[in-house]
MARTI-834372 format. One record per atom (N, C-alpha, C): residue in three letters; z, x negated, y negated; atom name; residue number from 0. Coordinates in Angstrom, 3 decimals. Each point is the difference from the previous one (the first is absolute). Last residue first. Layout:
N
pt residu:ALA, zz:Z, xx:X, yy:Y, atome:CA, num:NUM .
...
***
This chain:
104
pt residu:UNK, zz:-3.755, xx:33.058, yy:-53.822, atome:N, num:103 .
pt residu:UNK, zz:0.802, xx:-1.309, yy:-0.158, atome:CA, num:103 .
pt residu:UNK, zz:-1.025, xx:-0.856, yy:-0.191, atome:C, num:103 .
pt residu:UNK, zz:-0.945, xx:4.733, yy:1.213, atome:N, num:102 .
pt residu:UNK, zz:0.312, xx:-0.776, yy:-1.661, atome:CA, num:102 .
pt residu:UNK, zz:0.990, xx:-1.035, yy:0.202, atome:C, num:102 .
pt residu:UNK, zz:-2.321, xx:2.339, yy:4.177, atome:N, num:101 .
pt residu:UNK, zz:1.463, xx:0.366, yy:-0.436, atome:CA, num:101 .
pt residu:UNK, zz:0.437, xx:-0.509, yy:-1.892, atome:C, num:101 .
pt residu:UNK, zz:-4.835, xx:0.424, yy:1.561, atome:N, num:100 .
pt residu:UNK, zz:0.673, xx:0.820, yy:0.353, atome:CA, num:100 .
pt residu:UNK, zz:1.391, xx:0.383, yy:-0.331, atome:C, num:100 .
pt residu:UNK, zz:-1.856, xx:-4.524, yy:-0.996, atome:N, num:99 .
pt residu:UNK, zz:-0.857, xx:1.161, yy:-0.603, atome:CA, num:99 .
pt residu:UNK, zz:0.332, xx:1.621, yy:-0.080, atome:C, num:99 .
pt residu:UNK, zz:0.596, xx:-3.890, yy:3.576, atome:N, num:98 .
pt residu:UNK, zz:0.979, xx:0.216, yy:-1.680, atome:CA, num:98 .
pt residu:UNK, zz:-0.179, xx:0.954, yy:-0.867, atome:C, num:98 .
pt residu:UNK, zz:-2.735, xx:0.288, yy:3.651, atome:N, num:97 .
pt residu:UNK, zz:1.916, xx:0.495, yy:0.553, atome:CA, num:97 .
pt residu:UNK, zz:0.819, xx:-0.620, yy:-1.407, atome:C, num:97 .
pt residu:UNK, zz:-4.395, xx:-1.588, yy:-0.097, atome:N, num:96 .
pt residu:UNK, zz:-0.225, xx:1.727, yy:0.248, atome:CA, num:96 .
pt residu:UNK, zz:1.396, xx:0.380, yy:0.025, atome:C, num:96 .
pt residu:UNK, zz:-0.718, xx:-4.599, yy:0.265, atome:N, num:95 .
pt residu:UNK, zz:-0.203, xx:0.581, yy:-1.428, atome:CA, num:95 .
pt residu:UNK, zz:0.008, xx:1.779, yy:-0.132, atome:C, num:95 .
pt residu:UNK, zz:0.181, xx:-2.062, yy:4.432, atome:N, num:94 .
pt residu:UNK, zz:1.600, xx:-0.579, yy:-0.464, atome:CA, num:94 .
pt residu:UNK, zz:-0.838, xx:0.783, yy:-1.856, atome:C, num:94 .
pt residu:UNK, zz:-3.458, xx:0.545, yy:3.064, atome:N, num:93 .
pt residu:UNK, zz:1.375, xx:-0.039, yy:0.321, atome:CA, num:93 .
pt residu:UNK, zz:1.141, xx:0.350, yy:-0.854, atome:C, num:93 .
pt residu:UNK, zz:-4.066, xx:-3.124, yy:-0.713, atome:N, num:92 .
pt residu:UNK, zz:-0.041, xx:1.510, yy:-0.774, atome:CA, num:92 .
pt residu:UNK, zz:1.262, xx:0.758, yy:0.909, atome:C, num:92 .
pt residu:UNK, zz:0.400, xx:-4.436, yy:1.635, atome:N, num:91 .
pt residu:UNK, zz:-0.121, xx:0.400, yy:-1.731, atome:CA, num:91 .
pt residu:UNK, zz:-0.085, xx:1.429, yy:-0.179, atome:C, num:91 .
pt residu:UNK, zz:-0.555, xx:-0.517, yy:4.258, atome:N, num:90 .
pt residu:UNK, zz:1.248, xx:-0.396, yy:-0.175, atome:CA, num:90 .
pt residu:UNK, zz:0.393, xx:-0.412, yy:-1.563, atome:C, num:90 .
pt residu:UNK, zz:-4.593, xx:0.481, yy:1.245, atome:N, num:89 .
pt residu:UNK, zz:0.759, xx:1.283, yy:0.561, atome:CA, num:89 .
pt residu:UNK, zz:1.386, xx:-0.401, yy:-0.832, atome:C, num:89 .
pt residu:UNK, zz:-2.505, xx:-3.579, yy:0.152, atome:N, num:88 .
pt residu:UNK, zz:-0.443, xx:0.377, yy:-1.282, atome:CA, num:88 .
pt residu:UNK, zz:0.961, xx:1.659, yy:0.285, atome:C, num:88 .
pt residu:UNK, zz:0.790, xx:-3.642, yy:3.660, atome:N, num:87 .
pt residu:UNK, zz:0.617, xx:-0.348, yy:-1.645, atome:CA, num:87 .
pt residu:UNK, zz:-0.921, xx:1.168, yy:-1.362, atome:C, num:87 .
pt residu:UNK, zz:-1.863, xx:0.696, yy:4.210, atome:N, num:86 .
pt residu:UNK, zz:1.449, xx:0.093, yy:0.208, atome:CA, num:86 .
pt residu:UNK, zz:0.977, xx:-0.297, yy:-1.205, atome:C, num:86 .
pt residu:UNK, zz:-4.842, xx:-1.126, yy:0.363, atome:N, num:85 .
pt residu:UNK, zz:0.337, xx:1.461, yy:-0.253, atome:CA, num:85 .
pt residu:UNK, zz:1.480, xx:0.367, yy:0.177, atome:C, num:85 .
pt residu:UNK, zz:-0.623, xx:-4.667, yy:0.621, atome:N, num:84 .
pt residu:UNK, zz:-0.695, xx:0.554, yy:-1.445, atome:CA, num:84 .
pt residu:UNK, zz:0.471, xx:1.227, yy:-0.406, atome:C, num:84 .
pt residu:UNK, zz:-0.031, xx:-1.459, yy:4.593, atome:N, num:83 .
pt residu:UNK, zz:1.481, xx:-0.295, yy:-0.656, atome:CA, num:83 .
pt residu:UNK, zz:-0.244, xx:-0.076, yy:-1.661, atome:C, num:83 .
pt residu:UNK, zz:-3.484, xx:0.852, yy:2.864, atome:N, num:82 .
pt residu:UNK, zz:1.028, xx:0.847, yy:0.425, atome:CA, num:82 .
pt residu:UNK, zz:1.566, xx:-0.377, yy:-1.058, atome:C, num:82 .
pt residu:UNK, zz:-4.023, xx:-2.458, yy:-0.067, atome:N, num:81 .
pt residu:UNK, zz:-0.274, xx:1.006, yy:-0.394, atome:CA, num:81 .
pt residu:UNK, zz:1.308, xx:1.059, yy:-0.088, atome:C, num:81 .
pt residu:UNK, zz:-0.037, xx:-4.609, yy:2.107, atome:N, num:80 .
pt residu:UNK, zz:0.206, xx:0.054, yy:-1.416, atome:CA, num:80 .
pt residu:UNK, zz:-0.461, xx:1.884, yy:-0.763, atome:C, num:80 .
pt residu:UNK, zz:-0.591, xx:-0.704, yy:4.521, atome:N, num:79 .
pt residu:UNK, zz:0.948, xx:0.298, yy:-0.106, atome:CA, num:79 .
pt residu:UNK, zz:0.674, xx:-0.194, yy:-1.367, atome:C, num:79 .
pt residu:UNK, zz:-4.426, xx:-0.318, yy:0.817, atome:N, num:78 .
pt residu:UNK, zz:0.730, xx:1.144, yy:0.805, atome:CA, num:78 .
pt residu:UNK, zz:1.219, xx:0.090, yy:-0.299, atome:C, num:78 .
pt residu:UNK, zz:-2.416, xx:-3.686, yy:-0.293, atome:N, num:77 .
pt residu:UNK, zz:-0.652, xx:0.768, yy:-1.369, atome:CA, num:77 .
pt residu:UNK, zz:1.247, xx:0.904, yy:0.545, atome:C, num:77 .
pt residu:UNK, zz:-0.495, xx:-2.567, yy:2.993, atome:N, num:76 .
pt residu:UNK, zz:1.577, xx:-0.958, yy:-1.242, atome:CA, num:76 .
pt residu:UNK, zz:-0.696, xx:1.532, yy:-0.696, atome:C, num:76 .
pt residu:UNK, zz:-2.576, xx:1.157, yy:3.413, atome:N, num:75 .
pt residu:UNK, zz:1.268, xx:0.304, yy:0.143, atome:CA, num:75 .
pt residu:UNK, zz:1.154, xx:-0.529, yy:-1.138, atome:C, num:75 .
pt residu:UNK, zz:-4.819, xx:-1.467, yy:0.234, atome:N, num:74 .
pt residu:UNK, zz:0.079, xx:1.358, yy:-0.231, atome:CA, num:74 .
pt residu:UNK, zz:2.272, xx:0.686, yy:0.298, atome:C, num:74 .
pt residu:UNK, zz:-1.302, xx:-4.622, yy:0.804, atome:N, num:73 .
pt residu:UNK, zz:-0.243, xx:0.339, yy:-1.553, atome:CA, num:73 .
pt residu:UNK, zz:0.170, xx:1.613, yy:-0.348, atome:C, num:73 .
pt residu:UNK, zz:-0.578, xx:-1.560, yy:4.770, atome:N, num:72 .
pt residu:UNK, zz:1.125, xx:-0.239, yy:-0.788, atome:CA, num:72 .
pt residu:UNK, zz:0.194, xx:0.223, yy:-1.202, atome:C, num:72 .
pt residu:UNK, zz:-3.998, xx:0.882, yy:1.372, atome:N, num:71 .
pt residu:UNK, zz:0.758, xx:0.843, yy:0.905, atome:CA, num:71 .
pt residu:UNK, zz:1.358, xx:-0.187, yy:-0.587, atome:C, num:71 .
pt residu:UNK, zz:-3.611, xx:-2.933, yy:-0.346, atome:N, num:70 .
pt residu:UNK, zz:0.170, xx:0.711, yy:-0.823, atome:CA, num:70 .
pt residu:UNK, zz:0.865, xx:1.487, yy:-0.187, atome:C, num:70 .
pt residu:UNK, zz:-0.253, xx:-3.839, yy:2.918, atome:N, num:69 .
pt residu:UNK, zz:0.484, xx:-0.379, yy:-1.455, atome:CA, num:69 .
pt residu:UNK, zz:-0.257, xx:0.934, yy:-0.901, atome:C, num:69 .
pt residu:UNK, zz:-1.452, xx:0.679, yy:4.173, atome:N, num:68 .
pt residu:UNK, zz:1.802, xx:-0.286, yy:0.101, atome:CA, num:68 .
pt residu:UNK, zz:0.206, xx:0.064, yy:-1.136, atome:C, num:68 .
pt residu:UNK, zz:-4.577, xx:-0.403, yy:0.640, atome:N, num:67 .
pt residu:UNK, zz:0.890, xx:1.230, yy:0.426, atome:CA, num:67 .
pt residu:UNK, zz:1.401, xx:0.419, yy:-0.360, atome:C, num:67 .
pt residu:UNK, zz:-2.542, xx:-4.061, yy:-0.176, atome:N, num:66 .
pt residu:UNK, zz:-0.125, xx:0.342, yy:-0.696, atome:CA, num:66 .
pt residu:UNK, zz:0.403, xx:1.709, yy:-0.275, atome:C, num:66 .
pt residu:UNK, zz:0.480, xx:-2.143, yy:3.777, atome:N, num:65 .
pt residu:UNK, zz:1.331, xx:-0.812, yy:-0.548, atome:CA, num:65 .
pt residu:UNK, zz:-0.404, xx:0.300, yy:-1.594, atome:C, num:65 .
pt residu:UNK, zz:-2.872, xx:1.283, yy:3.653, atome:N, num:64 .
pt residu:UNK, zz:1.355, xx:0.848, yy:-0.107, atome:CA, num:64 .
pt residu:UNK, zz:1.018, xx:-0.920, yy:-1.016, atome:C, num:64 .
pt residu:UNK, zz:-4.076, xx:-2.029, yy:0.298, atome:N, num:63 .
pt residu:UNK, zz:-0.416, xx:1.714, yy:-0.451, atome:CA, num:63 .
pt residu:UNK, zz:1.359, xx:0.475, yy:0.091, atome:C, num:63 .
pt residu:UNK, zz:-0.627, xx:-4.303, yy:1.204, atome:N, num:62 .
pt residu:UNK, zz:-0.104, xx:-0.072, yy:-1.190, atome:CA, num:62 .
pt residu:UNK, zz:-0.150, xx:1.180, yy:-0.459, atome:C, num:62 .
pt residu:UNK, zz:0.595, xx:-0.588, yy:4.342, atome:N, num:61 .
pt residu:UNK, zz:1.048, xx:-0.684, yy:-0.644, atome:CA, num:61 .
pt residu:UNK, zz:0.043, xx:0.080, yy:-1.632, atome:C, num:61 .
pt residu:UNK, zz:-4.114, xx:1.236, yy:2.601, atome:N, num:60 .
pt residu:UNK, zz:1.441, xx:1.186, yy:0.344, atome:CA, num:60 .
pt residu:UNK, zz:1.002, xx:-0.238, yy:-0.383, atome:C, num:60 .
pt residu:UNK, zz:-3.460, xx:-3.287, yy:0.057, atome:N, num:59 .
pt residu:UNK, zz:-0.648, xx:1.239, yy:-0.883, atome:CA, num:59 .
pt residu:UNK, zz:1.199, xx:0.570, yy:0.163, atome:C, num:59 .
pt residu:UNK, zz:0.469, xx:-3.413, yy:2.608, atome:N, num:58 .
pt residu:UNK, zz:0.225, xx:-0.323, yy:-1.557, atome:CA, num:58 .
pt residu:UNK, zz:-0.279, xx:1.378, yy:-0.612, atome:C, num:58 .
pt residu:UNK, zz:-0.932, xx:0.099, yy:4.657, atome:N, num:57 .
pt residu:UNK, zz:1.641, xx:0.631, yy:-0.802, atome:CA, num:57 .
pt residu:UNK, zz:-0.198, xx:-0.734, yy:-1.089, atome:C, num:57 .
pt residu:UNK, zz:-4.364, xx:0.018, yy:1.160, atome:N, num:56 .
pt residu:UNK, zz:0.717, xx:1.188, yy:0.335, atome:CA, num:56 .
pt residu:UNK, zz:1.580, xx:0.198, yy:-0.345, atome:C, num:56 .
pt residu:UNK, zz:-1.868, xx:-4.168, yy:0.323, atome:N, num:55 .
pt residu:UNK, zz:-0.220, xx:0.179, yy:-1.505, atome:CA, num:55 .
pt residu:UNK, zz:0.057, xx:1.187, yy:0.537, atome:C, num:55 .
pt residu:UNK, zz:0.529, xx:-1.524, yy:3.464, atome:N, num:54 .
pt residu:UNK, zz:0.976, xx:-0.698, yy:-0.584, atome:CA, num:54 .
pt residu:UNK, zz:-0.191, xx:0.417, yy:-1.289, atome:C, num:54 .
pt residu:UNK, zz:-2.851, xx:1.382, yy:3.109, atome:N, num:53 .
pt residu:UNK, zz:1.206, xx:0.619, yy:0.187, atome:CA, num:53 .
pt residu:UNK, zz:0.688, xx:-0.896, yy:-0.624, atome:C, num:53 .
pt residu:UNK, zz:-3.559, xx:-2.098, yy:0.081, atome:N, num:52 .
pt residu:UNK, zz:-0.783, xx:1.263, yy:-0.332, atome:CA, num:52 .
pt residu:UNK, zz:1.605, xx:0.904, yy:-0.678, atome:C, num:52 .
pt residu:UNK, zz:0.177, xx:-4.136, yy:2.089, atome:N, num:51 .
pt residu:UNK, zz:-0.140, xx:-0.067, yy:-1.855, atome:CA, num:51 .
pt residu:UNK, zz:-0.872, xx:1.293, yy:-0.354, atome:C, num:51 .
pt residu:UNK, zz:0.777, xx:-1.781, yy:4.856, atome:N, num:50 .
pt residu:UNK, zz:1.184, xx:0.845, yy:-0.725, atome:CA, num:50 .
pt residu:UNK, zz:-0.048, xx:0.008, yy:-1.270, atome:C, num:50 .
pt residu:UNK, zz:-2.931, xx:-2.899, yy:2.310, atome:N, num:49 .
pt residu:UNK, zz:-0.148, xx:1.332, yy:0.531, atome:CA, num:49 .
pt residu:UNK, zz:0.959, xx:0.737, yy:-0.405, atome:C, num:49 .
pt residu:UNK, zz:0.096, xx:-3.953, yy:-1.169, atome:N, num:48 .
pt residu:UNK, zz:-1.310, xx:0.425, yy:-0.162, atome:CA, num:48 .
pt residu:UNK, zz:-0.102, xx:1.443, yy:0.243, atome:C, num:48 .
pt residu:UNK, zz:3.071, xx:-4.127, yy:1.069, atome:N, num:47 .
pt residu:UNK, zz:0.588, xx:1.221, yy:-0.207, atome:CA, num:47 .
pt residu:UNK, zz:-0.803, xx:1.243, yy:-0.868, atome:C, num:47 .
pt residu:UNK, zz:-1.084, xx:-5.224, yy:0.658, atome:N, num:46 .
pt residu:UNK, zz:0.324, xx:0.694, yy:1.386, atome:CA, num:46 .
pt residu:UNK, zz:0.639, xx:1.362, yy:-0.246, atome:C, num:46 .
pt residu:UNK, zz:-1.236, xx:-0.787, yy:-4.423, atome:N, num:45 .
pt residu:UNK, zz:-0.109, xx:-1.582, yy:0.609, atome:CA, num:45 .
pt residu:UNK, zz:0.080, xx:0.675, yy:1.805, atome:C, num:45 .
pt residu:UNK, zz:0.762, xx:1.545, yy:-4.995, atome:N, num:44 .
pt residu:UNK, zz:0.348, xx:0.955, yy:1.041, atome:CA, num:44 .
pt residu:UNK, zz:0.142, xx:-0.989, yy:1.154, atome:C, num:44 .
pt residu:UNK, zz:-1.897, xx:-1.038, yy:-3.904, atome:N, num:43 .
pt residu:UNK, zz:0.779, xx:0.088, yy:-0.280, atome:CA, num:43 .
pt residu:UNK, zz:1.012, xx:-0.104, yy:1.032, atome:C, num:43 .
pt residu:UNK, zz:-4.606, xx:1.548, yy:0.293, atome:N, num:42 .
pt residu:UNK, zz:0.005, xx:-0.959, yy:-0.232, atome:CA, num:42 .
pt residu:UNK, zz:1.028, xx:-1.068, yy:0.257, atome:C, num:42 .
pt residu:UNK, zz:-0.564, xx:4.778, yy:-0.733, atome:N, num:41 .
pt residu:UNK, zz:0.251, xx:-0.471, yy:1.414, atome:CA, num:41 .
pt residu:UNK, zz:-0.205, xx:-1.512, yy:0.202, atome:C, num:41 .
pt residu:UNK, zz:2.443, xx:1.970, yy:-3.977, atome:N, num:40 .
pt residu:UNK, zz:-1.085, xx:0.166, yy:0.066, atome:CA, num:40 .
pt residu:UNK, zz:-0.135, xx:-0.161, yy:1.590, atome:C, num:40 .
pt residu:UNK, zz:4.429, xx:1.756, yy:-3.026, atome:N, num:39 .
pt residu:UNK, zz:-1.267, xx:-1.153, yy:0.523, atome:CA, num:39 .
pt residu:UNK, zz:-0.967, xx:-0.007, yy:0.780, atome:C, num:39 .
pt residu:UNK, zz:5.079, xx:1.796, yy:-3.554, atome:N, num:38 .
pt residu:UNK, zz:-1.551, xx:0.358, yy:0.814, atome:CA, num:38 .
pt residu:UNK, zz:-0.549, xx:-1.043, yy:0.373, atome:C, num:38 .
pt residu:UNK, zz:4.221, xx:0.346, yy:-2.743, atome:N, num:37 .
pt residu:UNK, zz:-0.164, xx:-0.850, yy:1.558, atome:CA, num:37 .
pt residu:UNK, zz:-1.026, xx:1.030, yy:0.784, atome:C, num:37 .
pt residu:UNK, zz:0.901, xx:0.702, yy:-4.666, atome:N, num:36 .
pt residu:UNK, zz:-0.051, xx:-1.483, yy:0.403, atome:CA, num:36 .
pt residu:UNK, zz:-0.063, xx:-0.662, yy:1.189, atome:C, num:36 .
pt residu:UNK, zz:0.239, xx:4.634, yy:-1.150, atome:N, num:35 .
pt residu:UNK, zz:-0.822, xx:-0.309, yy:-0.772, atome:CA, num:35 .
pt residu:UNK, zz:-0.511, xx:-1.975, yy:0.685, atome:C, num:35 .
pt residu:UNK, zz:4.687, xx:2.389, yy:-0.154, atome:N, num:34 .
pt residu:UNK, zz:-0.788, xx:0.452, yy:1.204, atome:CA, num:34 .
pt residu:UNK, zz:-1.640, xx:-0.403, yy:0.004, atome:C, num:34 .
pt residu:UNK, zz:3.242, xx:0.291, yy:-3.397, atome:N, num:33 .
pt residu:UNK, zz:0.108, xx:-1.571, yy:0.509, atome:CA, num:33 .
pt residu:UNK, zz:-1.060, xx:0.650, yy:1.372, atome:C, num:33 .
pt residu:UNK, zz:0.603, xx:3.460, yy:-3.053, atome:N, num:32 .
pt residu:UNK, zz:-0.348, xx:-1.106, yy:-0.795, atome:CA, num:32 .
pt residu:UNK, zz:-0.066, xx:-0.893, yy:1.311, atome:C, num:32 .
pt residu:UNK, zz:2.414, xx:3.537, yy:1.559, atome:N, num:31 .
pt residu:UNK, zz:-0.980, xx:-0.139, yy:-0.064, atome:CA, num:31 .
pt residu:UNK, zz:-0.905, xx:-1.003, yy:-0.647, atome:C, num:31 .
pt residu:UNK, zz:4.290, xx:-0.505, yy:-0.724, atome:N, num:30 .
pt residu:UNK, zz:-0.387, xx:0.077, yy:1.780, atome:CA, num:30 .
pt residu:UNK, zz:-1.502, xx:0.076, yy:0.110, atome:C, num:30 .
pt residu:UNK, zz:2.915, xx:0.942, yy:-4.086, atome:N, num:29 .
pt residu:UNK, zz:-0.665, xx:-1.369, yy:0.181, atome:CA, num:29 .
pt residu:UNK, zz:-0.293, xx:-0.164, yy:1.561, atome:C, num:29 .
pt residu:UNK, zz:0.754, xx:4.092, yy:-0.897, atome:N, num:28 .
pt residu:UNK, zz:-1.305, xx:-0.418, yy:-0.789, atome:CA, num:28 .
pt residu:UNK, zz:0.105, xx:-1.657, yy:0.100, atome:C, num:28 .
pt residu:UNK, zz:3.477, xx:1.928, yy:1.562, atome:N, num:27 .
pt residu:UNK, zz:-0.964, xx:0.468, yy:1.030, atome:CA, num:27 .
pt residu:UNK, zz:-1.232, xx:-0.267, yy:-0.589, atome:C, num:27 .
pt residu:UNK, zz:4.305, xx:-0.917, yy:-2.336, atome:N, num:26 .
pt residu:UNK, zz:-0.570, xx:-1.023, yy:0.793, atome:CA, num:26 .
pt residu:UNK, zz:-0.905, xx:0.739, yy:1.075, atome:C, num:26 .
pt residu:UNK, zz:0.722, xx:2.397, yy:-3.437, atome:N, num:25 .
pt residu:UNK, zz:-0.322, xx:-1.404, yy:-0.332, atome:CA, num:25 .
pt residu:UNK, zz:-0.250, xx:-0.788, yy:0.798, atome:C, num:25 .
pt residu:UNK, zz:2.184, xx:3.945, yy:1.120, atome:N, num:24 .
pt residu:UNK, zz:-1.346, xx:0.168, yy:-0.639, atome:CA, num:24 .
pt residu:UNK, zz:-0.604, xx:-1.169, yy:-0.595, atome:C, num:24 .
pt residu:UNK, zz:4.555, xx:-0.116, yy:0.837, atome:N, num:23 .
pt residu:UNK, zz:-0.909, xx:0.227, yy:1.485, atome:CA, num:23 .
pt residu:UNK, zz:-1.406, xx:-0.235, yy:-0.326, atome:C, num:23 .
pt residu:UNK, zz:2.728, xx:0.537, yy:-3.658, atome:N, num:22 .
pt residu:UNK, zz:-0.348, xx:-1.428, yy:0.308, atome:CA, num:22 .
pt residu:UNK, zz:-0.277, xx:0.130, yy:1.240, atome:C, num:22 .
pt residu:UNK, zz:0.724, xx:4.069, yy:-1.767, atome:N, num:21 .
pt residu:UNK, zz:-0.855, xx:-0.662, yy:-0.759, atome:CA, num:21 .
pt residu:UNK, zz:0.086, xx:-1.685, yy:0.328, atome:C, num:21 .
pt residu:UNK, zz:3.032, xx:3.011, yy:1.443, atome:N, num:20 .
pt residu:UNK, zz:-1.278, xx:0.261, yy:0.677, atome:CA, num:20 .
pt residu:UNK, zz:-1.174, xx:-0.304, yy:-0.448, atome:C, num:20 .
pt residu:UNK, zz:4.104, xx:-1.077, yy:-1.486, atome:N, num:19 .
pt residu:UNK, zz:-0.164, xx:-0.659, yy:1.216, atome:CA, num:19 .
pt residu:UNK, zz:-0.972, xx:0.507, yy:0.566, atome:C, num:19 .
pt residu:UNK, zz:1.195, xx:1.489, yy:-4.068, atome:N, num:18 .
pt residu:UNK, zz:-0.329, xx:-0.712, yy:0.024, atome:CA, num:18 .
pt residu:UNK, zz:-0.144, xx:-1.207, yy:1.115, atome:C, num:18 .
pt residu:UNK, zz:0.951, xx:5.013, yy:-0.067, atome:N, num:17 .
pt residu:UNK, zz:-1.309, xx:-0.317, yy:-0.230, atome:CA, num:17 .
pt residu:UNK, zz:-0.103, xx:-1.985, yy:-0.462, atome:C, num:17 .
pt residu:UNK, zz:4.373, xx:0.987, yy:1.034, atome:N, num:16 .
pt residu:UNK, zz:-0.522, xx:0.544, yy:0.969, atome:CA, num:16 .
pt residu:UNK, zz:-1.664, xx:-0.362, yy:-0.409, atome:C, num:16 .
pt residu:UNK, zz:2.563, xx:0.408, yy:-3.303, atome:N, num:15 .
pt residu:UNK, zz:0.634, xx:-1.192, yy:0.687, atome:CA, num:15 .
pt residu:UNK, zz:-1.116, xx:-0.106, yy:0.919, atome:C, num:15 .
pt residu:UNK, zz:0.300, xx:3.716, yy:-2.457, atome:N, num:14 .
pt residu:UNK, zz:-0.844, xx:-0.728, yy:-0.358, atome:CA, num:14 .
pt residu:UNK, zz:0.245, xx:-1.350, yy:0.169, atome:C, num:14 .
pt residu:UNK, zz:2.514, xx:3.481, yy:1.946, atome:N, num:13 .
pt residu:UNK, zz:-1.184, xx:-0.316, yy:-0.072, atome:CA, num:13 .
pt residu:UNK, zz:-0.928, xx:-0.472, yy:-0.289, atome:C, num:13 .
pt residu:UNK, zz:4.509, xx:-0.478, yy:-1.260, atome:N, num:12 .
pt residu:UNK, zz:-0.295, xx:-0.460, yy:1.487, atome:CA, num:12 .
pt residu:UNK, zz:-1.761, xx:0.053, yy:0.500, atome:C, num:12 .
pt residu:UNK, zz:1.508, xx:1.819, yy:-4.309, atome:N, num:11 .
pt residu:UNK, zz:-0.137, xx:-1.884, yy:-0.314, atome:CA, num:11 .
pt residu:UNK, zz:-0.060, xx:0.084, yy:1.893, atome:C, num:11 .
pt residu:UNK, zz:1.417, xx:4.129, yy:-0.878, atome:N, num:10 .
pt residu:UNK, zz:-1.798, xx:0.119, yy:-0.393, atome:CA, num:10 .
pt residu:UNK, zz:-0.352, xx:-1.485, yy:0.350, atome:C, num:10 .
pt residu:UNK, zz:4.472, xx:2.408, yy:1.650, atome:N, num:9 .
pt residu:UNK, zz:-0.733, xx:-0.940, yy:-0.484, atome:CA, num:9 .
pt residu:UNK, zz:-1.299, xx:-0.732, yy:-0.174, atome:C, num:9 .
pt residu:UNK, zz:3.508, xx:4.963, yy:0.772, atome:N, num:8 .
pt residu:UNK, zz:-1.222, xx:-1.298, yy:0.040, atome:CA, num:8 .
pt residu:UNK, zz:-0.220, xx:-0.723, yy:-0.434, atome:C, num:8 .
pt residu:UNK, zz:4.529, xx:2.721, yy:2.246, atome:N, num:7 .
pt residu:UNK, zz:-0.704, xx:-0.508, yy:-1.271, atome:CA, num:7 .
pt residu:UNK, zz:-1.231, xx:-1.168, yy:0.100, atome:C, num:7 .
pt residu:UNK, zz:4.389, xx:4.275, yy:1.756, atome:N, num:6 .
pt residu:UNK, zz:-1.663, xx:-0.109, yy:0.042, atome:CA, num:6 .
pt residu:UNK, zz:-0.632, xx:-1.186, yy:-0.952, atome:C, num:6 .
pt residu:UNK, zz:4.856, xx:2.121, yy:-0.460, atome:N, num:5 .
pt residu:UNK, zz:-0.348, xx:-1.320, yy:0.943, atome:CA, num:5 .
pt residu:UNK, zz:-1.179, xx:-0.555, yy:0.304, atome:C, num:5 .
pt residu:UNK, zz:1.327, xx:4.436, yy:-1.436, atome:N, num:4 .
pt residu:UNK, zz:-0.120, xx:-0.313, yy:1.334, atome:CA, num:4 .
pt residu:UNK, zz:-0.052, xx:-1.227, yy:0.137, atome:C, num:4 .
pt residu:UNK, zz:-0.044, xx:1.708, yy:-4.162, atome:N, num:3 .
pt residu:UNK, zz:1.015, xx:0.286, yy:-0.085, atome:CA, num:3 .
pt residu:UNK, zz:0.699, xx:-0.123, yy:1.777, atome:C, num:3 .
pt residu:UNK, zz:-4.111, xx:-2.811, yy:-1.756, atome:N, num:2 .
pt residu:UNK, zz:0.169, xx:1.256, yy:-0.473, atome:CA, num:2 .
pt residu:UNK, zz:1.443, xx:0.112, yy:0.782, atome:C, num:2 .
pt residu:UNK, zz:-3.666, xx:-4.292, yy:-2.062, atome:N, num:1 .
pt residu:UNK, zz:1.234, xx:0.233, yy:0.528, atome:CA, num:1 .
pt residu:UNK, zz:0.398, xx:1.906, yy:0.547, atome:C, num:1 .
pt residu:UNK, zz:-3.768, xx:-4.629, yy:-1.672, atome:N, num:0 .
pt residu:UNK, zz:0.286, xx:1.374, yy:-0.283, atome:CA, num:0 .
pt residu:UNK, zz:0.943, xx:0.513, yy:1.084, atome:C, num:0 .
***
C-alpha cells in the first residue's frame, strides 16, 4: 500500500517477520522437550552426588523459561500477524469508502 508520500506497508513483511518468530518459538520448545533427558539420579550422579540437588534446580529453570519463551514468542508471530490483518482489513474498508465517496 502506497500513498501520495511514498509511505508504504508491507503487511507480507510482517507476516515474514511473525514467521521467524515462530521458529524461535520452536526451537525454545524443542529446548525445553530435550531438557527432560538429561536428568539424573544421585546414583547416576556417581562422585558428583552432591550437586544433583542444584543441578535438577537449573534443569527445572531451563525447562520453565524456555517454556516461557516459547510461549512469549508465539504470542508476538500472533501479534504481529494480527497487525498486519487489521491493517490489510482498514486499508480495504479505506480505499472502498473513498471510492464510494468520489464514484469511481
Amino acid at each position: 500500500m502506497a500513498d501520495d508520500d511514498g509511505f508504504k506497508v508491507t503487511t507480507e513483511t510482517l507476516r515474514t517477520e511473525a514467521g521467524l518468530w515462530d521458529q524461535q518459538s520452536d526451537d525454545l520448545g524443542k529446548i525445553a522437550s530435550s531438557v527432560g533427558s538429561m536428568s539424573m539420579d544421585r546414583f547416576q550422579a556417581g562422585v558428583f552426588q552432591l550437586v544433583v540437588g542444584a543441578y535438577a534446580e537449573v534443569l527445572t529453570a531451563v525447562h520453565d523459561r524456555s517454556l516461557e519463551g516459547q510461549q512469549n514468542l508465539k504470542a508476538v508471530a500472533d501479534g504481529l500477524r494480527t497487525v498486519a490483518d487489521n491493517y490489510d482489513h482498514h486499508e480495504q474498508k479505506t480505499s472502498a469508502n473513498l471510492t464510494a465517496i468520489s464514484g469511481n
